[in-house]
mmJSON file of the N, C-alpha and C atoms, coordinates in Angstrom:
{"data_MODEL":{"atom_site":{
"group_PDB":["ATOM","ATOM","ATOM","ATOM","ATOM","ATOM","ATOM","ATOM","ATOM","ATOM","ATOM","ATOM","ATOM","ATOM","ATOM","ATOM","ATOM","ATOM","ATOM","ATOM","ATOM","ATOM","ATOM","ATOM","ATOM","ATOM","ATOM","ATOM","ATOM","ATOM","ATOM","ATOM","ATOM","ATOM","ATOM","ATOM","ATOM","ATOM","ATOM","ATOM","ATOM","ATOM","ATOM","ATOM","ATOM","ATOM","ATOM","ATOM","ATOM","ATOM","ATOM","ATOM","ATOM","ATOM","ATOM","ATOM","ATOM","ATOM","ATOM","ATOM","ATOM","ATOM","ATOM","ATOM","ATOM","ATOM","ATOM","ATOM","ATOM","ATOM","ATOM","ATOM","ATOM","ATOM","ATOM","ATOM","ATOM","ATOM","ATOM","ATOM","ATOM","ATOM","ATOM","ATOM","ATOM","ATOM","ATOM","ATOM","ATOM","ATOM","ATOM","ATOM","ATOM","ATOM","ATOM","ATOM","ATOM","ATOM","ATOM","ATOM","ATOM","ATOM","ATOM","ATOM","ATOM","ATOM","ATOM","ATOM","ATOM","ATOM","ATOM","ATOM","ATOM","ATOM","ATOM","ATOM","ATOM","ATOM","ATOM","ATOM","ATOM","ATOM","ATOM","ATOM","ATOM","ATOM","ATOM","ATOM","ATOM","ATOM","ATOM","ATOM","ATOM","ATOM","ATOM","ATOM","ATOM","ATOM","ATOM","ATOM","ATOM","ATOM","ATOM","ATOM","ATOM","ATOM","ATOM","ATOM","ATOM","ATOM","ATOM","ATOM","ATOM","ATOM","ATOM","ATOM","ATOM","ATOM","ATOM","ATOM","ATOM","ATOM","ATOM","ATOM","ATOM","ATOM","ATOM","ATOM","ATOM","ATOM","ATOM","ATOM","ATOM","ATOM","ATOM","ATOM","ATOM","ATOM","ATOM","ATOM","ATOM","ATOM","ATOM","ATOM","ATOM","ATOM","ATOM","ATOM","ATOM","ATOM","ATOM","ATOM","ATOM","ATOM","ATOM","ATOM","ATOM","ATOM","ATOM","ATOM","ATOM","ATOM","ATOM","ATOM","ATOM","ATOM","ATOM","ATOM","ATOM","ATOM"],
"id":[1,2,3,4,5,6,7,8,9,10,11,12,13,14,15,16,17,18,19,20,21,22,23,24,25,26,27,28,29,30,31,32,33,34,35,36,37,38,39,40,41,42,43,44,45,46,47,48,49,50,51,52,53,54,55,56,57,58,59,60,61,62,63,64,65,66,67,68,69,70,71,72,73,74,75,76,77,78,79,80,81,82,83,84,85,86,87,88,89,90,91,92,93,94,95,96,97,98,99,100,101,102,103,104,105,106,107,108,109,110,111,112,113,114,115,116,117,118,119,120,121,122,123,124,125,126,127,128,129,130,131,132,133,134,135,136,137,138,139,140,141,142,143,144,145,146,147,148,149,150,151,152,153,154,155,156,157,158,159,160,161,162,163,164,165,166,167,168,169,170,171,172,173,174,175,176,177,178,179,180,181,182,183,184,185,186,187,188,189,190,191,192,193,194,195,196,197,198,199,200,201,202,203,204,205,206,207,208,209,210],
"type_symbol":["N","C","C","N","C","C","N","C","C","N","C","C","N","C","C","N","C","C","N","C","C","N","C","C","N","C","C","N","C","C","N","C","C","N","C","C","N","C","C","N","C","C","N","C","C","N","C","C","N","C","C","N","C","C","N","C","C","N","C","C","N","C","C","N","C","C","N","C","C","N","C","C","N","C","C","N","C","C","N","C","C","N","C","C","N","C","C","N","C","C","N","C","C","N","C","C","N","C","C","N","C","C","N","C","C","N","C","C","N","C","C","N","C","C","N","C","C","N","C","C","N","C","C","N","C","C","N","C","C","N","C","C","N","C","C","N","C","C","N","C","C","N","C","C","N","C","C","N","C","C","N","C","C","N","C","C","N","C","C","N","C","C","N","C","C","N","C","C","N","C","C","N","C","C","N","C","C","N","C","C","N","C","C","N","C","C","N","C","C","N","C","C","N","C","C","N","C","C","N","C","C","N","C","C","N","C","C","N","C","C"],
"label_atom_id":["N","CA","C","N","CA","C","N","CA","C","N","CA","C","N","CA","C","N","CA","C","N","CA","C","N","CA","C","N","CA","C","N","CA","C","N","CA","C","N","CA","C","N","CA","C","N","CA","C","N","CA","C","N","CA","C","N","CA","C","N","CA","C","N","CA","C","N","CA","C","N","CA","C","N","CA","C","N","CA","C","N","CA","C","N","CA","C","N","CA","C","N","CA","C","N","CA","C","N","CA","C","N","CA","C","N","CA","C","N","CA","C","N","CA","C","N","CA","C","N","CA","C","N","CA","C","N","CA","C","N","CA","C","N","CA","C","N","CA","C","N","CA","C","N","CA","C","N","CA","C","N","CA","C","N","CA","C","N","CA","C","N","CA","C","N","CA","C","N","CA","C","N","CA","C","N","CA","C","N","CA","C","N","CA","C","N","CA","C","N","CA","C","N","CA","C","N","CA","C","N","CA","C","N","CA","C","N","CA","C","N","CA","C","N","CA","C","N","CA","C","N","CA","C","N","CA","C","N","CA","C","N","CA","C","N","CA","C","N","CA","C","N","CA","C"],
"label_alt_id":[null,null,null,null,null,null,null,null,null,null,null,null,null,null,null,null,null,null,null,null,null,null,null,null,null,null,null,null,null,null,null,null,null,null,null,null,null,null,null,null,null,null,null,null,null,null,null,null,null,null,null,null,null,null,null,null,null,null,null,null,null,null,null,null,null,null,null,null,null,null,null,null,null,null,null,null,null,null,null,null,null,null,null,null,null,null,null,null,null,null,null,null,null,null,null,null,null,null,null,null,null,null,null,null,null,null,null,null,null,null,null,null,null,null,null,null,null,null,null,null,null,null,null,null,null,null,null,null,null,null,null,null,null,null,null,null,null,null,null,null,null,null,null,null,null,null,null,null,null,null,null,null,null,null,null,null,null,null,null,null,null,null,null,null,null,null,null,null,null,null,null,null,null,null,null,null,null,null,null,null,null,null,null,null,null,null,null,null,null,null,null,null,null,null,null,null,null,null,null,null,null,null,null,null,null,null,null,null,null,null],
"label_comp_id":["UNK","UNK","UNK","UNK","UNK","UNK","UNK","UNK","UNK","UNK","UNK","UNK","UNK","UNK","UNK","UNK","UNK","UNK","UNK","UNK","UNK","UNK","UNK","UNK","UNK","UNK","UNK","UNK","UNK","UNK","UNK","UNK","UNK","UNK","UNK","UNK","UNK","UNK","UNK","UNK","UNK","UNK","UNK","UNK","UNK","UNK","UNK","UNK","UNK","UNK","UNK","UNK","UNK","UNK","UNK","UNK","UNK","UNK","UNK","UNK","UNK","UNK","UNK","UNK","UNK","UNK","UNK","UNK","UNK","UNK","UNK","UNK","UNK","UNK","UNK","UNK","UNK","UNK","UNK","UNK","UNK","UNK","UNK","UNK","UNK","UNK","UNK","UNK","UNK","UNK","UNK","UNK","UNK","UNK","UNK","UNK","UNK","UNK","UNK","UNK","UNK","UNK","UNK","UNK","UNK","UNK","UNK","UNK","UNK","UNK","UNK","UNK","UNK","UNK","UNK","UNK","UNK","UNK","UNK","UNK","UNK","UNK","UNK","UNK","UNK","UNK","UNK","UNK","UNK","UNK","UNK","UNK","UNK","UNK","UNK","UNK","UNK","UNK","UNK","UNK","UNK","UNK","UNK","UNK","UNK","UNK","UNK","UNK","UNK","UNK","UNK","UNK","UNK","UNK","UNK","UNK","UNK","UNK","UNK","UNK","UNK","UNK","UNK","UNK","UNK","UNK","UNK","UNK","UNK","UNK","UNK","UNK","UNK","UNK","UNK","UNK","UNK","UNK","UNK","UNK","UNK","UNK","UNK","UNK","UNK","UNK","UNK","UNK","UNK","UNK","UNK","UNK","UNK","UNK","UNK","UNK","UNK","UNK","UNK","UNK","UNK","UNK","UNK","UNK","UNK","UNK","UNK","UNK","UNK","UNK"],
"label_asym_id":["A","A","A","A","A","A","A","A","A","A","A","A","A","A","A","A","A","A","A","A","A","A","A","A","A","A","A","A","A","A","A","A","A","A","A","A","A","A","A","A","A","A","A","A","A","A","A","A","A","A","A","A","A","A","A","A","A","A","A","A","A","A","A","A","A","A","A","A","A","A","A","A","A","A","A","A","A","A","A","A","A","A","A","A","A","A","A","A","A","A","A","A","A","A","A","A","A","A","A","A","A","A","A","A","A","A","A","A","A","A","A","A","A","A","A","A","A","A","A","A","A","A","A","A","A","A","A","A","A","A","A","A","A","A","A","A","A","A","A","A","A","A","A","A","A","A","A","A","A","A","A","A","A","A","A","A","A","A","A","A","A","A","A","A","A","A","A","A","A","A","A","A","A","A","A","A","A","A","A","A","A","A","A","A","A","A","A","A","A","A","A","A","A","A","A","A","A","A","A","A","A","A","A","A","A","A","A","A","A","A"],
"label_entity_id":["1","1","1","1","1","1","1","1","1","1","1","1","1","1","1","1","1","1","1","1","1","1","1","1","1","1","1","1","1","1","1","1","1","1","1","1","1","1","1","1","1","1","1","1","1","1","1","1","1","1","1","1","1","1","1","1","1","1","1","1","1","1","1","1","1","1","1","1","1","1","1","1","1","1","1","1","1","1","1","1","1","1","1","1","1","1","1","1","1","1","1","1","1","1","1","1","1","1","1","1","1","1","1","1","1","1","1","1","1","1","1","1","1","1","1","1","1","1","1","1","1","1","1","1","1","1","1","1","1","1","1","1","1","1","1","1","1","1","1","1","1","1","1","1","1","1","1","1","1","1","1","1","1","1","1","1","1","1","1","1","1","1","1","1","1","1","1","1","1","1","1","1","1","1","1","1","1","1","1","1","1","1","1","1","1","1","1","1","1","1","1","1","1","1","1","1","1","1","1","1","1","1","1","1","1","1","1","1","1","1"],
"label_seq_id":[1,1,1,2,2,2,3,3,3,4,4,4,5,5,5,6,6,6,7,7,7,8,8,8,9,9,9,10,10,10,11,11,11,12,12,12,13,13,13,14,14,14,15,15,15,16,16,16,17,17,17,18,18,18,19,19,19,20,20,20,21,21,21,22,22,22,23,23,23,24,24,24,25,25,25,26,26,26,27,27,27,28,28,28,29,29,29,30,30,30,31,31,31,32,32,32,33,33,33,34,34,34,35,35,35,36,36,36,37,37,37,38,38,38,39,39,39,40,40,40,41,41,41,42,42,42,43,43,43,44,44,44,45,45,45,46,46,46,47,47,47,48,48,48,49,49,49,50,50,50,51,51,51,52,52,52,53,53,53,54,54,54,55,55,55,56,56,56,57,57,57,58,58,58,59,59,59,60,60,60,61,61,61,62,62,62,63,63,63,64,64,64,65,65,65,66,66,66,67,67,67,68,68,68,69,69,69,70,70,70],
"pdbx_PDB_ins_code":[null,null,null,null,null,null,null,null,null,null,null,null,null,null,null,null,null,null,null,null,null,null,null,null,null,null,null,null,null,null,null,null,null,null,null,null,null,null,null,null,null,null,null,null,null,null,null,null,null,null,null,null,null,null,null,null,null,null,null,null,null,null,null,null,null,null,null,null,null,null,null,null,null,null,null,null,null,null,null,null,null,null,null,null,null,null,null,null,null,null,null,null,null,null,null,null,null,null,null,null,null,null,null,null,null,null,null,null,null,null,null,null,null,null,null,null,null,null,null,null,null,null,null,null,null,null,null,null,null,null,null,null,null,null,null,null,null,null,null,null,null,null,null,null,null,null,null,null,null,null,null,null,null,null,null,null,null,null,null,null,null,null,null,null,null,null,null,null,null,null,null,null,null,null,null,null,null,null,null,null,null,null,null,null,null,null,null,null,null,null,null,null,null,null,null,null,null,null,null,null,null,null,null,null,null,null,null,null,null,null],
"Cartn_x":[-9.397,-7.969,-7.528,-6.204,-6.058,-4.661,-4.501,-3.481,-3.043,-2.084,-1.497,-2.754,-3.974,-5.008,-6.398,-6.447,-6.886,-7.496,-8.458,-9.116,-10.489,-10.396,-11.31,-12.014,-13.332,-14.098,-13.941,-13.824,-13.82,-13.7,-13.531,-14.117,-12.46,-12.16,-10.672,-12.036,-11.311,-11.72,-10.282,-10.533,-9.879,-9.436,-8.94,-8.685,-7.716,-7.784,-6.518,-5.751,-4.014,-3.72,-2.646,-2.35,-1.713,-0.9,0.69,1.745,2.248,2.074,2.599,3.746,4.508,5.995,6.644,7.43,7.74,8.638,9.618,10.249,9.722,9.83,9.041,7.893,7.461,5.839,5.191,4.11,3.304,3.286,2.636,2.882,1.298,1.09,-0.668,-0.474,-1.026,-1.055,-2.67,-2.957,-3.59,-3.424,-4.629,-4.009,-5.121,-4.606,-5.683,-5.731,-7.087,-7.233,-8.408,-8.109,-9.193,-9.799,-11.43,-12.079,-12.976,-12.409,-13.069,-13.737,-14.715,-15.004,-14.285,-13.847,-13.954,-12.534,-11.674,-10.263,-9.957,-9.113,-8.765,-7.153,-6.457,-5.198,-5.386,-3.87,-4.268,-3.926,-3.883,-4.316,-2.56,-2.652,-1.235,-0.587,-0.195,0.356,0.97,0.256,0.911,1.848,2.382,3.411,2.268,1.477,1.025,-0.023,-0.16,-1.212,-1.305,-0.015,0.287,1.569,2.444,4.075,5.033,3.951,4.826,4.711,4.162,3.729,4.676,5.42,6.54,7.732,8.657,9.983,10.051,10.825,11.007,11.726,12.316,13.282,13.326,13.553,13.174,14.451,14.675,15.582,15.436,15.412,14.793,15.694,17.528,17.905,17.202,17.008,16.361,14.271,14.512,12.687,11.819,12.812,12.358,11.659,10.818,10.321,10.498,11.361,11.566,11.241,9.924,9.375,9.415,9.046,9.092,8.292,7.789,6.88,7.768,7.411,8.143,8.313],
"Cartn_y":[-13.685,-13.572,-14.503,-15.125,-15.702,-15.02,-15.204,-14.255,-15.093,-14.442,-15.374,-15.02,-14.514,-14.575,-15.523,-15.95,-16.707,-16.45,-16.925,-16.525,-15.404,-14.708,-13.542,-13.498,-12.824,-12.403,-11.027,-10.619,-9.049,-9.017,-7.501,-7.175,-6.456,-6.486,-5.602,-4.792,-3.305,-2.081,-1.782,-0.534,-0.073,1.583,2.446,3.496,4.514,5.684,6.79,6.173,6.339,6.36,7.318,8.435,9.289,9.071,8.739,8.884,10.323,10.217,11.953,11.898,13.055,13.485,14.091,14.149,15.196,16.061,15.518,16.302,15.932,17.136,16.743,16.906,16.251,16.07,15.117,14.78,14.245,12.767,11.832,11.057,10.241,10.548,9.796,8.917,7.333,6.535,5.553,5.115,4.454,2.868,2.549,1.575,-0.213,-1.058,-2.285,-2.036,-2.12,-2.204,-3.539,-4.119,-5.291,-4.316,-5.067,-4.428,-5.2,-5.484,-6.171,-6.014,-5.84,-5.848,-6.346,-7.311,-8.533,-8.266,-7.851,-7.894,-7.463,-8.082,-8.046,-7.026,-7.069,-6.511,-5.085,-4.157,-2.688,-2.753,-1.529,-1.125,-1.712,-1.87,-2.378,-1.937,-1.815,-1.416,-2.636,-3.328,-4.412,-4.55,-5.37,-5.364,-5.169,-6.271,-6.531,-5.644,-4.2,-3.241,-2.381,-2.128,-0.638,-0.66,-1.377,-0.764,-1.223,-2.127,-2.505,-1.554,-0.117,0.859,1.357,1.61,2.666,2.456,3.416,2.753,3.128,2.623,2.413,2.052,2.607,1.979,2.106,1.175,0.996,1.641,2.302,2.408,2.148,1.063,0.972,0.941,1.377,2.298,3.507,4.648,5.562,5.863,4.554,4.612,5.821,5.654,5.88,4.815,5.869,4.969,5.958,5.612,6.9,6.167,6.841,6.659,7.548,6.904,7.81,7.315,8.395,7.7,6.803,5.701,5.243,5.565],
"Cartn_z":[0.405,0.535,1.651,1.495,2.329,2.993,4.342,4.801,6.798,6.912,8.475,9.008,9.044,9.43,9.781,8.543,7.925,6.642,6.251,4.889,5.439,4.459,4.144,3.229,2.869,1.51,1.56,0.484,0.178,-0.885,-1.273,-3.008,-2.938,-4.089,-5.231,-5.602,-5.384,-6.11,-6.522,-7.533,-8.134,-7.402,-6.875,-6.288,-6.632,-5.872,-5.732,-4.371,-4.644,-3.565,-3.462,-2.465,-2.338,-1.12,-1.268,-0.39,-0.086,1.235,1.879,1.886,1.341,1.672,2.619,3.205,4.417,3.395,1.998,1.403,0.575,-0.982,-2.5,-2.407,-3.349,-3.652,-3.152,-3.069,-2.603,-3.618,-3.531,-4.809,-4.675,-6.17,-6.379,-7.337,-7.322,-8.17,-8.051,-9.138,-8.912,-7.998,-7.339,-6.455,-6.674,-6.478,-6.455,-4.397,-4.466,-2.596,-2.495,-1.443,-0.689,0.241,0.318,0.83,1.824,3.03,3.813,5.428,5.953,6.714,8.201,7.848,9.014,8.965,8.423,8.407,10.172,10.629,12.19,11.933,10.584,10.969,10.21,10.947,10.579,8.868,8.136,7.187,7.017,5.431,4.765,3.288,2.91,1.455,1.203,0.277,-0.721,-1.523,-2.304,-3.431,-4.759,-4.737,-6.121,-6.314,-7.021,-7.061,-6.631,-6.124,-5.552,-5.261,-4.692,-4.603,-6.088,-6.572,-7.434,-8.906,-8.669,-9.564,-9.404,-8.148,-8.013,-7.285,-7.366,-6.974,-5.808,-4.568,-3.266,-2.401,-1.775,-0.783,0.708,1.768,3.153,3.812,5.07,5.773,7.011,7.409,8.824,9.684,9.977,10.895,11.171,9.912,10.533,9.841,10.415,9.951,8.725,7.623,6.259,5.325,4.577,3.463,2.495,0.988,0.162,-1.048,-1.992,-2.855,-4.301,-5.413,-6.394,-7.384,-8.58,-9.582,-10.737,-11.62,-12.152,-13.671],
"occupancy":[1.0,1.0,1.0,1.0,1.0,1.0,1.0,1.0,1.0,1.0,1.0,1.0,1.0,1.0,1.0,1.0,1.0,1.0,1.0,1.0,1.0,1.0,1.0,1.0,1.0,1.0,1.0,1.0,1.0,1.0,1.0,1.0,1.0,1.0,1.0,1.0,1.0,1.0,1.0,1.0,1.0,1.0,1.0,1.0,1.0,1.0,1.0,1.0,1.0,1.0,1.0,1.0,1.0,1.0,1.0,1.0,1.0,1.0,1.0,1.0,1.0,1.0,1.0,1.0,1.0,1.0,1.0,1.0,1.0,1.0,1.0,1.0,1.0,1.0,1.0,1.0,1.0,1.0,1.0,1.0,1.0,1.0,1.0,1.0,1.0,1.0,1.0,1.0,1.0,1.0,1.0,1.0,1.0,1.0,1.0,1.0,1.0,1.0,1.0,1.0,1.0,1.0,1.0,1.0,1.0,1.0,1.0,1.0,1.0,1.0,1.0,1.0,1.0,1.0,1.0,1.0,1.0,1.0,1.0,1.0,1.0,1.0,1.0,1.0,1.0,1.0,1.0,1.0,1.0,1.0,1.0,1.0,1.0,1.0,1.0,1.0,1.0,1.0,1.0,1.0,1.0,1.0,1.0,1.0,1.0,1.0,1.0,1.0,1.0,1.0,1.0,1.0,1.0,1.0,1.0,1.0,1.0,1.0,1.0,1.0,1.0,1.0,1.0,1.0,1.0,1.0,1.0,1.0,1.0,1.0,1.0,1.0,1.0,1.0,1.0,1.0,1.0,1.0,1.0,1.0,1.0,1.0,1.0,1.0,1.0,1.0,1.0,1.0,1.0,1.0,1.0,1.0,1.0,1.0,1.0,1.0,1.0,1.0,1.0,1.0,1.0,1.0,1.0,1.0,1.0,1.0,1.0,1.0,1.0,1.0],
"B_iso_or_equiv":[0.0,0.0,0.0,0.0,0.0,0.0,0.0,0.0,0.0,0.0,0.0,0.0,0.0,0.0,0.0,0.0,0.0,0.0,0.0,0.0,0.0,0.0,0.0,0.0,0.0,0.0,0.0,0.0,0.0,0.0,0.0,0.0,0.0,0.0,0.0,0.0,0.0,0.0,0.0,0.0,0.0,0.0,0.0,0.0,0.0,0.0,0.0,0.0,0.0,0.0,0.0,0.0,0.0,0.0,0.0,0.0,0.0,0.0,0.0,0.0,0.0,0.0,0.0,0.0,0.0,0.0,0.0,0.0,0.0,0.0,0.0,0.0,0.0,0.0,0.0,0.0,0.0,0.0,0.0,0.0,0.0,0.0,0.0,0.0,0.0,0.0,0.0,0.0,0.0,0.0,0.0,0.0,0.0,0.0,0.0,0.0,0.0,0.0,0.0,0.0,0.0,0.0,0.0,0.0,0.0,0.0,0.0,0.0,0.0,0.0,0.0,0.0,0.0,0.0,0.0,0.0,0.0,0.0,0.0,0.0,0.0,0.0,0.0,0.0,0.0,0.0,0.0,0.0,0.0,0.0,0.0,0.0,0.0,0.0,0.0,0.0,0.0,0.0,0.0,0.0,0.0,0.0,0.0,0.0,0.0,0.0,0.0,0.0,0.0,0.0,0.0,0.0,0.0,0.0,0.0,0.0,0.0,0.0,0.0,0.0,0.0,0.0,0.0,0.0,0.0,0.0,0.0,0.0,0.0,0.0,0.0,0.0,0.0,0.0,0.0,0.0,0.0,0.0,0.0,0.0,0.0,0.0,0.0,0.0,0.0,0.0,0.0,0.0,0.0,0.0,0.0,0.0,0.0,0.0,0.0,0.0,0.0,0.0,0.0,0.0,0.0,0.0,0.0,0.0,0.0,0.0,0.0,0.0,0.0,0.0],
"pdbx_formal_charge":[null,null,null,null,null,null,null,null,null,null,null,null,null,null,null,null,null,null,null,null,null,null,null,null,null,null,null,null,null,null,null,null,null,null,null,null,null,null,null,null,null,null,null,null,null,null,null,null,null,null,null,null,null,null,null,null,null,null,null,null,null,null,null,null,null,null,null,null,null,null,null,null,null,null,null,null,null,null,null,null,null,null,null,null,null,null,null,null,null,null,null,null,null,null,null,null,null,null,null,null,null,null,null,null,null,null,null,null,null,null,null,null,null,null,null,null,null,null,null,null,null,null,null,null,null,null,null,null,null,null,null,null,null,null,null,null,null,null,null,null,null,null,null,null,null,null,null,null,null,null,null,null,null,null,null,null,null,null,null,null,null,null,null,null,null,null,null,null,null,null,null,null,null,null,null,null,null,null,null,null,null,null,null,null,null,null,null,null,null,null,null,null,null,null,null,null,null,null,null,null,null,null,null,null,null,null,null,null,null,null],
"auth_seq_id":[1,1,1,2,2,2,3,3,3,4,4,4,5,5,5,6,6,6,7,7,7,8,8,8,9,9,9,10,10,10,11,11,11,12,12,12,13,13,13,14,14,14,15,15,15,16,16,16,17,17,17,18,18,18,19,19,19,20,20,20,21,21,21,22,22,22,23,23,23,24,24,24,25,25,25,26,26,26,27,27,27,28,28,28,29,29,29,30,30,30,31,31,31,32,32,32,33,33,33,34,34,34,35,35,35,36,36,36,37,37,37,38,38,38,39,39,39,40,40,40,41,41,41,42,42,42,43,43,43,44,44,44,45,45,45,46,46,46,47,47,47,48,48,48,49,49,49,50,50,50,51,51,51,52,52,52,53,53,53,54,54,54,55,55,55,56,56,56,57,57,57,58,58,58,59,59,59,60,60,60,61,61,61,62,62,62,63,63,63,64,64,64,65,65,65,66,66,66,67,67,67,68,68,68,69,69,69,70,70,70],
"auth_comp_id":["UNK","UNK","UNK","UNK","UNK","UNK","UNK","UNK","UNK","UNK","UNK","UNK","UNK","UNK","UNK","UNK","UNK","UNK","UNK","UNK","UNK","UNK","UNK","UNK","UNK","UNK","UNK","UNK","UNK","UNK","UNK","UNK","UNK","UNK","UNK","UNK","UNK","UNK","UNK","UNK","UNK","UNK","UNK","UNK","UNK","UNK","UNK","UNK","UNK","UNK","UNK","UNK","UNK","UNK","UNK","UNK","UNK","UNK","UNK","UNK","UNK","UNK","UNK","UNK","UNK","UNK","UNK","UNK","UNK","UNK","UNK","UNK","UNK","UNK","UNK","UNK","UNK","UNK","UNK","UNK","UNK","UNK","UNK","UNK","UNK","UNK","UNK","UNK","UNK","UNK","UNK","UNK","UNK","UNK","UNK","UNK","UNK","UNK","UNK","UNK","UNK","UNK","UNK","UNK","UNK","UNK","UNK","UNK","UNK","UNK","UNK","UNK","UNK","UNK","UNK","UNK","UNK","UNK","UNK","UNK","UNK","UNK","UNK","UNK","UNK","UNK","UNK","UNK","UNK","UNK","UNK","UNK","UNK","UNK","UNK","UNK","UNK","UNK","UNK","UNK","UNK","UNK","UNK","UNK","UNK","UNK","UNK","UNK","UNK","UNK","UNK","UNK","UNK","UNK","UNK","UNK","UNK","UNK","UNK","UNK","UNK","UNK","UNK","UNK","UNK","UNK","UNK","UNK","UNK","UNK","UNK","UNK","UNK","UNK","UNK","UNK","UNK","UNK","UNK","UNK","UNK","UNK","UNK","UNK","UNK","UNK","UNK","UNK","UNK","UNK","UNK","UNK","UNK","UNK","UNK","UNK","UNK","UNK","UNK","UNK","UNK","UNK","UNK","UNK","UNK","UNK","UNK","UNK","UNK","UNK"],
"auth_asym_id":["A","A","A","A","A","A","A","A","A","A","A","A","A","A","A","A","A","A","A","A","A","A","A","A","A","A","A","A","A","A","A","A","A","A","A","A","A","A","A","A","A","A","A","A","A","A","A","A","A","A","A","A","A","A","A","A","A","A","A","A","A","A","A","A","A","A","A","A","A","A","A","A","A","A","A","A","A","A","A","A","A","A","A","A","A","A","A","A","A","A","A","A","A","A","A","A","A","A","A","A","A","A","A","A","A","A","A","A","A","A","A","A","A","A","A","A","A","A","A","A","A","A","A","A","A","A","A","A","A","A","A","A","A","A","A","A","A","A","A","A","A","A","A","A","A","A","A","A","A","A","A","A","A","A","A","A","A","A","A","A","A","A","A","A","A","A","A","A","A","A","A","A","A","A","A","A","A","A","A","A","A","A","A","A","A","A","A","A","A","A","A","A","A","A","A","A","A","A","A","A","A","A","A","A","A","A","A","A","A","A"],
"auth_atom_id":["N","CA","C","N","CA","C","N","CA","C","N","CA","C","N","CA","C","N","CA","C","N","CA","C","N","CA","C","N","CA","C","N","CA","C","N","CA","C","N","CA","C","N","CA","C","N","CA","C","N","CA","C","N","CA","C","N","CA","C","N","CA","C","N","CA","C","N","CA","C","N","CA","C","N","CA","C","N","CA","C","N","CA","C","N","CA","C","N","CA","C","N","CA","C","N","CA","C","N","CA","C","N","CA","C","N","CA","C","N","CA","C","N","CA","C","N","CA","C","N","CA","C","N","CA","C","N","CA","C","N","CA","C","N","CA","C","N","CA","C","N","CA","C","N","CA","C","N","CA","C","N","CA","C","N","CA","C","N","CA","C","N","CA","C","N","CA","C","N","CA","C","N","CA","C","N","CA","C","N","CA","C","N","CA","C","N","CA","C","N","CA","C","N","CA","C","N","CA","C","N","CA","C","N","CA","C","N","CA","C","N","CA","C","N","CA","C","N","CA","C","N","CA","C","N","CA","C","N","CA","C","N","CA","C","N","CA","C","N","CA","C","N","CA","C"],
"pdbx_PDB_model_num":[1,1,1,1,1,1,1,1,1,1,1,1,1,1,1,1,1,1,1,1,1,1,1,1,1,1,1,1,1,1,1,1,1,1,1,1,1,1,1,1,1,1,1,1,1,1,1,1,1,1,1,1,1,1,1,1,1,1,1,1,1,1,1,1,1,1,1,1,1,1,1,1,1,1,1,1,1,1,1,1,1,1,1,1,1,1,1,1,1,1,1,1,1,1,1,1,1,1,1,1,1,1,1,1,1,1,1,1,1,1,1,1,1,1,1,1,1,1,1,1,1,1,1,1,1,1,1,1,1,1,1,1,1,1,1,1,1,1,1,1,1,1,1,1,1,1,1,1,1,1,1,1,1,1,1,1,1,1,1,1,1,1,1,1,1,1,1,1,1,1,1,1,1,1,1,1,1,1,1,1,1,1,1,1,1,1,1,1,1,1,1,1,1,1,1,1,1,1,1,1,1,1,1,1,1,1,1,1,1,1]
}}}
C-alpha cells in the first residue's frame, strides 16, 4: 500500500467489523482490512471496503459519526 507514509507490504483479509452505538444498534458488516506490521499510523476506517458498505454522516461541531446499514 502506498500511503503519506510511504509504501507498505501487507495482506487484504476479508473480516467482521462491528461499529458501537451509543444510540440503536450496534452495526456489523463485513469489512476489506490491510494487514500490516510495520504500519507506523493508528488504526483507520477506509472508504473502499468498509464505509463504502454503509451510509454515514460526519458532524464534527459536535464530534459525531452517525451510521446505518444500507
Amino acid at each position: 500500500m502506498r500511503s503519506r507514509f510511504g509504501r507498505f507490504q501487507g495482506t487484504l483479509c476479508h473480516g467482521p467489523l462491528q461499529i458501537a452505538a451509543d444510540d440503536g444498534e450496534d452495526l456489523n458488516i463485513e469489512a476489506v482490512m490491510f494487514l500490516c506490521p510495520d504500519w507506523p499510523g493508528g488504526n483507520f476506517i477506509g472508504y473502499e471496503g468498509a464505509l463504502d458498505r454503509i451510509r454515514f454522516a460526519v458532524d464534527p461541531h459536535r464530534n459525531r459519526f452517525y451510521f446505518a446499514s444500507l
